[in-house]
C-alpha angles and dihedrals in degrees: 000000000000116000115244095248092050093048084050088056093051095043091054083044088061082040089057100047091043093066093033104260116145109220139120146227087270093214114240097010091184088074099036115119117184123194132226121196129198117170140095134275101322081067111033126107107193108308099121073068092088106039125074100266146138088208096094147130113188105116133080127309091039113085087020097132109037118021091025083230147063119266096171092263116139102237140048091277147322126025133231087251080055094056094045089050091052085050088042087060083240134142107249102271112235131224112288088218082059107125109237093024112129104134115115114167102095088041137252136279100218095162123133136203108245095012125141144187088252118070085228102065110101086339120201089015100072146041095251123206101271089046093054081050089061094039078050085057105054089051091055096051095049090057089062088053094053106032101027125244090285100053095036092047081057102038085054094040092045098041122091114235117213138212148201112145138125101054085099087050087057104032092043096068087043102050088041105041107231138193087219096112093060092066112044120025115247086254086056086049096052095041102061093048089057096037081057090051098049094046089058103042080054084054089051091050101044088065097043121285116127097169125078140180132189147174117207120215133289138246089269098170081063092052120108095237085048098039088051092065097035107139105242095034088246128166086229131095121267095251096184080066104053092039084063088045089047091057093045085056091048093057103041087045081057099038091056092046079050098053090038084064099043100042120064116238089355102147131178152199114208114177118209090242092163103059091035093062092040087054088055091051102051091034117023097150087059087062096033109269135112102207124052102172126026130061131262088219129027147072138280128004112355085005082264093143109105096240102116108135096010091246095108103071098282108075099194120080138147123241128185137232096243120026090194089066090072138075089213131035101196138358101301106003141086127248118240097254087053085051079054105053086038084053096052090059096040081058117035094359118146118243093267085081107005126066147249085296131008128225096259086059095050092044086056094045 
């Protein structure tokens, strides 16, 4: 004879199709953990593809390893949030701006290419970070709809939230030359991406969650895009760059110590994604690649100019035999052997880059 909890999920499964949600008795639903990701283009899989934008990818080149096709990632194929599903033992979770997508159970992919933790950054051509909050939201408040309180409150206690944001909010000043900096310190600066992170990692908890991960941000002075329109047209990274993106780690490295110890059972993940990417670039042979710098598609020196494709104004552009060879697979964005390799110490990676837990540990908690 079924076991009553098991009888509760089916019946909630008739309940589903009955008001047309797909959805499914989700096996033992004590030890499934779902994941929800908020972020920016390291992290999302397509979902730039229904807003009015310029910041896509879903044309050729992009998806060309993996899927054959473009799916409006940003790289050739999979994404670091691929790769920790499949770990996770997890579907790939769509796009939530997916039309038809209203299955929750496994969590939601709201990330969105350009997007930042300030309103500001690429305004009115991304999903910036409050807005994937709210998006967060509605979700949340479906799965109460559709499980009931008790099986929601443990499918969002119980989920990993990932993150990849604030890399826009540093790169934007910098590509567009703002005055932004004359206005607000560095400190300042700092200060207000993380305060809008925090705010909405309060909000997520608020409403549940307890485990966090998170990727801090990468060497961008050292970046194609970023090295192309380096004053000086110097080989070297764009320092005052990174030193803005050090602080920022810093902070956020201090800001997460600060919430563990003001929110009861609030636990994290955060990957040393810095050091990691700046690894690949001095030494790619010793990860595989032959190529640390420069992009497998693009234009100009370093191939740092964002052509790849020819869908974004300049049509010529440059694109190599075998993606997994590089570091990079476009201007500003991994390939998908390098997500791989991200993914692997998000995932199982030692102290030295991973702490003070790594996802693997807060999937099993």
């Amino acid at each position: 004879m079924a076991s009553s909890s098991s009888f509760h999920l089916c019946v909630l499964f008739v309940y589903a199709i009955l008001v047309n949600v797909p959805t499914a008795c989700y096996g033992d639903h004590d030890h499934h953990v779902a994941v929800f990701v908020f972020g920016d283009s390291l992290f999302d899989p397509g979902n730039n593809n229904y807003i009015n934008t310029t910041a896509r990818a879903n044309f050729w080149p992009y998806g060309e390893t993996f899927f054959k096709y473009p799916t409006g990632r940003f790289s050739d194929g999979r994404l670091i949030t691929d790769f920790i599903a499949e770990y996770a033992k997890l579907p790939l979770i769509p796009p939530y701006k997916q039309p038809g997508n209203h299955h929750f159970i496994n969590g939601a992919n709201f990330a969105s290419g350009g997007a930042g933790a300030l309103v500001e950054t690429n305004q009115g051509l991304v999903i910036d970070l409050k807005t994937q909050l709210r998006y967060f939201k509605h979700v949340e408040r479906l799965l109460r709809r559709q499980l009931g309180d008790k099986e929601a409150k443990k499918l969002l206690s119980r989920a990993v939230y990932l993150f990849s944001i604030g890399s826009n909010d540093y790169m934007s000043p910098f590509l567009s030359n703002s005055s932004f900096f004359q206005s607000y310190s560095r400190e300042e600066y700092v200060e207000m991406v993380n305060g809008n992170l925090t705010a909405v990692i309060k909000e997520i908890y608020k409403k549940g969650g307890r485990k966090f991960g998170f990727l801090n941000v990468p060497p961008w002075g050292c970046v194609p895009i970023v090295r192309v329109l380096k004053p000086g047209n110097s080989s070297e990274c764009w320092e005052d760059a990174n030193a803005l993106v050090k602080l920022h780690n810093y902070a956020l490295s201090q800001v997460l110590q600060k919430l563990e110890s003001q929110h009861k059972g609030f636990i994290y993940s955060i990957s040393d994604f810095y050091t990691s990417v700046r690894e690949r670039m001095d030494n790619p042979s010793r990860y595989g690649f032959k190529e640390g710098k420069s992009a497998c598609c693009g234009g100009g020196p370093y191939r740092g100019i964002s052509s790849c494709g020819g869908k974004r104004g300049i049509k010529e552009y440059q694109l190599c035999h075998n993606p997994s060879e590089y570091l990079f697979f476009d201007s500003a964005h991994p390939s998908e052997m390098a997500n791989q390799q991200f993914a692997k110490l998000m995932w199982s990676g030692t102290p030295n880059i991973t702490w003070p837990y790594n996802l693997k540990a807060l999937f099993e908690i």
